[in-house]
N, C-alpha and C positions, 0 to 999 in steps of 0.2 A: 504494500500500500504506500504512496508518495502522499505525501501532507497536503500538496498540492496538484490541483492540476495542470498548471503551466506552470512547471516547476523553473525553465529558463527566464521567462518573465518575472516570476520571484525573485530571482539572483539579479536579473539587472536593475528590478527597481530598487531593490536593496543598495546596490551601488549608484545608482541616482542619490537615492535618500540620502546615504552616508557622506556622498560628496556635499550637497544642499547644506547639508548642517554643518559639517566641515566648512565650507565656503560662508556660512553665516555665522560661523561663532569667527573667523578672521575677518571680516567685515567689523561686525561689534567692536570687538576688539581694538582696531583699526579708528572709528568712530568714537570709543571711549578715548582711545591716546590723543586726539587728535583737540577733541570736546577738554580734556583736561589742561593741553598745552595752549591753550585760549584760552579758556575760562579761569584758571589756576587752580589748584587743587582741595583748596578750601572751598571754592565754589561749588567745584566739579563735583566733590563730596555731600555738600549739602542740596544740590539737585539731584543727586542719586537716592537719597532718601525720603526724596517726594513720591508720593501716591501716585501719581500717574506715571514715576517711572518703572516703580511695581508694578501695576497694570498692562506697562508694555508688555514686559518679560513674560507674565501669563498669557496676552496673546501670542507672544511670540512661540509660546511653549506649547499651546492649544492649536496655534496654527499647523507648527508641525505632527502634531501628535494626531493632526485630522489626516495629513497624509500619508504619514504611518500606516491607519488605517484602512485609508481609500488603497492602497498600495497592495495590502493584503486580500480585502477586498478582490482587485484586478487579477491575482495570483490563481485566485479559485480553490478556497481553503476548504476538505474535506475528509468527511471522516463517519463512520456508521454508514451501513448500507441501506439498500430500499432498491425495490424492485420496477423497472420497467416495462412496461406492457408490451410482448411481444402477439400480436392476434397471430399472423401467420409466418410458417417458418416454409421455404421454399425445398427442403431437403434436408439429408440428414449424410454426411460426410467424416468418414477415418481418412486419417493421413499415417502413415504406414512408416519410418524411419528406420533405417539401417544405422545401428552401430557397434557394428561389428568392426574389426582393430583395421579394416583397409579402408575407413572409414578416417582414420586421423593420416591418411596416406597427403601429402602435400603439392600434389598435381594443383588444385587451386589455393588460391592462398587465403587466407592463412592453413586450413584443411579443409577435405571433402563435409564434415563434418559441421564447422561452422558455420561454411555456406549452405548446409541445409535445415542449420538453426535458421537465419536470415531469410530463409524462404519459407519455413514453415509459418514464421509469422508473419508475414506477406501474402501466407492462403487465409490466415486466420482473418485477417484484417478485411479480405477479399469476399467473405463468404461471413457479412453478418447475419444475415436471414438463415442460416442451416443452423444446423445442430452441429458441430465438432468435437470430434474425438484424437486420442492422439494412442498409437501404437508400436514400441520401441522392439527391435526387435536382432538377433545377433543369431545364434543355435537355436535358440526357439523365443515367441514372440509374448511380449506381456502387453495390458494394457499401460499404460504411462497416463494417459487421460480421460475418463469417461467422458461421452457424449455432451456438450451443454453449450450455452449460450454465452459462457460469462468469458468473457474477453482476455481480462486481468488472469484469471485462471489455467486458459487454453498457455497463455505466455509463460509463466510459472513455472508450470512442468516443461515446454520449450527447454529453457533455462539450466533445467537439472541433466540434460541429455548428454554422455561423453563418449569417448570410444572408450569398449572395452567394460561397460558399464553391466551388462549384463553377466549373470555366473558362465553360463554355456556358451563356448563361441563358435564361428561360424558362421553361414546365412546363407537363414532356411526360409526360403521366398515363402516357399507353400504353407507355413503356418503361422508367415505373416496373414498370407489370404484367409486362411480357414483363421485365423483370430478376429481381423477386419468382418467378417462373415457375422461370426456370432454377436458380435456387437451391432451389427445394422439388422437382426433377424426381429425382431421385438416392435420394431418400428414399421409403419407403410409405409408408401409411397416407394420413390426410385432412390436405391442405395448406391453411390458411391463413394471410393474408394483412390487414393493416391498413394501412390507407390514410391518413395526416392530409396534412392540403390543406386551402386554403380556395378549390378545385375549380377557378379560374380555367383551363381546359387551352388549350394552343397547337400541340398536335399534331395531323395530319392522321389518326393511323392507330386511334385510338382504339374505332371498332365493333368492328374485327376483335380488337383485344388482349382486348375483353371478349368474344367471340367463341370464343378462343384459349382462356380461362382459363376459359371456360365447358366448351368441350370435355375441358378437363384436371382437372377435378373440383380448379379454385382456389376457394376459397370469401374474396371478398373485400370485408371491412367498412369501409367509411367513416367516420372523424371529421370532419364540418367544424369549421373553427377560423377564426374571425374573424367579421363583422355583415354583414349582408346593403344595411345602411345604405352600407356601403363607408367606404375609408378611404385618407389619400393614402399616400405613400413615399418620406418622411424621405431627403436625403441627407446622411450626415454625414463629420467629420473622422475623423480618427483617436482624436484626445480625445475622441468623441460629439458634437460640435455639431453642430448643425443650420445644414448651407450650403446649400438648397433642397430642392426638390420634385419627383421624377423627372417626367420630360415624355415623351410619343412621338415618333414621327419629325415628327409635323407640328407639333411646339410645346404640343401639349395635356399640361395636368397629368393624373397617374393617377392615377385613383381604384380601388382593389381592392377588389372586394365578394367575397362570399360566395358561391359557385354551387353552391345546395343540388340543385339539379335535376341536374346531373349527376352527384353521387354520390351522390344515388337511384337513381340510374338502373345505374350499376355494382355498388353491391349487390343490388340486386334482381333484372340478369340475368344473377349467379354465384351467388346461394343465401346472400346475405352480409345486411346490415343496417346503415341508417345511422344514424351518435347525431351529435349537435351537442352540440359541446365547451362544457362548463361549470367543472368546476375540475378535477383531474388525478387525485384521486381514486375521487372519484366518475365517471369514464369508464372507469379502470380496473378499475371492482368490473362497470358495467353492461359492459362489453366481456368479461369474465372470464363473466358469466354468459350471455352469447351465446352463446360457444363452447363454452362447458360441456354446453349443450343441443342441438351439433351429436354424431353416433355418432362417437368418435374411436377410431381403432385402435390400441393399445398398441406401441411398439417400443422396443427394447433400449439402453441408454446405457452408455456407457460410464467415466460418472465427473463429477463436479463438482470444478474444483478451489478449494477452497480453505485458506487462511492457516492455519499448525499454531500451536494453539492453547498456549503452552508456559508455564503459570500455576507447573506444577509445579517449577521454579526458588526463584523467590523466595518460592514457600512455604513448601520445604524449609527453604530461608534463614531466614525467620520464625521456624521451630521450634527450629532451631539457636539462633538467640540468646534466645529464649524459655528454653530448657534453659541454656542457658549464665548466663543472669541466676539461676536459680533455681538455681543451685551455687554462683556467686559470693553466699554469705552474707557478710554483713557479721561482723567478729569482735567478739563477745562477748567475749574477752578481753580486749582491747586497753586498753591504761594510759591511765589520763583523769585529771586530776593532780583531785585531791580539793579542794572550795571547799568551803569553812565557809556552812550553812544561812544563818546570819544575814549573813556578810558578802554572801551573793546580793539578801540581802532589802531588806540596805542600799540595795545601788545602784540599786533600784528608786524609790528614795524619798527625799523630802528630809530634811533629819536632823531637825525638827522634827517631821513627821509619823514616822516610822521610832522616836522618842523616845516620841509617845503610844503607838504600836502595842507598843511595847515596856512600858510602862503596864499595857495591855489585856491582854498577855500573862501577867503577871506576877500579875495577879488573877483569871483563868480560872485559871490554876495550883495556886493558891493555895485556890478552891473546891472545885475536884474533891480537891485532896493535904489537905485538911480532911475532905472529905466521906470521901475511901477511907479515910484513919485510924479516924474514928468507925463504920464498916461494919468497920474490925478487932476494935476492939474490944469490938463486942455480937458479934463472931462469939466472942471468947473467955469473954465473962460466958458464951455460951450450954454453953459446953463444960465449965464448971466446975461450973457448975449440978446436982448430982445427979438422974436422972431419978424 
């Protein structure tokens, strides 16, 4: 479960946020030194302890704490489940997994193996209306997923899939089919079935399972996955080193190829299709439109579960301190000890310069309080004047 649901968006508003306030307490800061080297610091102290400059810092504090909120908010915070209505599911769908040890072979890279992690959840993603299952399978074939709707889950067990993972190894096509089999028998409508391998089979029973799944209306698709050039099979440590080269019983190194010919050969005689695996999305879009174009029978579901979505918390949140910043007015009242215009004008300046300005002053003044006099005076000649 992730906290969130846009877990990237979380991280960068976090780092918005962090910078904002970072960048507002060096502002402040900046503001205060600046406010104190004018004003001098007797002042600067006794305006600090005025009410409204309280006031500020609470909105300042509430302002951000609304975006805090609104942030988390955006992120899409959840947690507890709750189920979605699903009315109809288009079909009902096993994917079929080989991991068997020629399966961490490194023909693709990084292994066969993780690109058909990559792809399994690229069918999951592909195929939200079915039912999905998931079938892990080496010497013989277990379930890994029951059938179901819930997304987060189908991924999960993805997840846990390795080479080598199974006790019995080997691969035994025909009881991956007859496992995929009895999981789709319970169900109606049309069953299919996906198959990734890179086809090598070691079982004896294989006509008859496509036989079997032929009779059962399995419609089963093929991905191959690995080169037909073949490839060895890496032994490693537990750290991933590489301590040798798997060998057979008589000493020979293995090489694992491809065997495109037999999973031709199984989709073809149950009604299925084989693709050779290229990157995970694009087999999931060409696989999706495979089965899309088989008549699939609608059946009834009963729910998708997931994550409760619960944005509506620290929104509420956000708006609370939003209102609350825009009531905390700063007071207009409040006593601010009064500084003489010229003693502020002083300290900006050195006393020789502040001496000329005072100069400069003195003769703008002096023009205009010349000039308004002579405009009184032709206002009174004008008024004596008999018309």
């Amino acid at each position: 479960m992730e906290l969130f649901k846009y877990p990237a968006l979380a991280v960068w508003l976090t780092v918005a946020l962090a910078a904002l306030v970072f960048l507002r307490f060096k502002a402040e800061k900046a503001k205060c030194a600046l406010a104190e080297s004018v004003l001098g610091k007797k002042t600067f102290m006794a305006l600090s302890l005025q009410k409204g400059w309280a006031r500020k810092r609470t909105r300042d504090i509430l302002m951000l704490a609304a975006l805090f909120f609104a942030s988390v908010a955006a992120s899409g915070p959840q947690w507890g489940m709750e189920l979605a209505q699903v009315t109809d599911l288009n079909g009902n769908l096993v994917i079929a997994v080989d991991t068997s040890l020629s399966m961490s072979a490194k023909d693709l890279k990084p292994t066969r193996l993780e690109n058909a992690k990559l792809m399994l959840g690229a069918l999951a993603e592909k195929f939200p209306d079915f039912r999905v299952g998931v079938v892990a399978f080496a010497g013989r074939a277990y379930v890994q997923c029951p059938l179901t709707t819930d997304l987060d889950a189908i991924k999960h067990f993805i997840s846990l899939l390795s080479p080598g993972m199974l006790p019995s190894q080997g691969t035994n096509l025909s009881d991956a089919i007859a496992t995929s089999g009895r999981m789709l028998e319970r169900y109606s409508g049309q069953k299919v079935m996906v198959l990734i391998t890179d086809g090598e089979d070691h079982s004896k029973n294989l006509d008859q399972a496509i036989k079997d799944a032929a009779a059962s209306g399995l419609r089963v698709f093929t991905i191959g996955i690995g080169k037909p050039e073949g490839e060895l099979i890496a032994e490693t440590d537990a750290a991933g080193g590489t301590l040798g080269y798997k060998k057979d019983a008589s000493g020979k190194t293995v090489v694992t190829k491809l065997d495109e010919r037999t999973l031709l050969r199984i989709a073809s005689q149950t009604g299925g299709a084989y693709l050779r695996y290229s990157d995970p999305d694009a087999a999931g879009e060409e696989m999706r439109s495979a089965v899309s174009r088989l008549s699939l029978a609608k059946t009834k579901g009963f729910g998708r579960a997931n994550f409760r979505n619960r944005y509506q918390w620290p929104l509420a949140l956000a708006l609370l301190a939003l209102l609350l910043e825009l009531l905390f007015m700063e007071n207009p009242g409040a006593s601010v000890p009064a500084i003489p215009l010229n003693r502020r004008i002083r300290s900006w300046f050195s006393p020789k310069t502040y001496g000329n300005f005072r100069v400069w002053g003195d003769d703008f003044t002096n023009y205009f309080g010349a000039d308004k006099a002579r405009g009184s005076n032709a206002a009174a000649v004008e008024k004596e004047t008999p018309p």
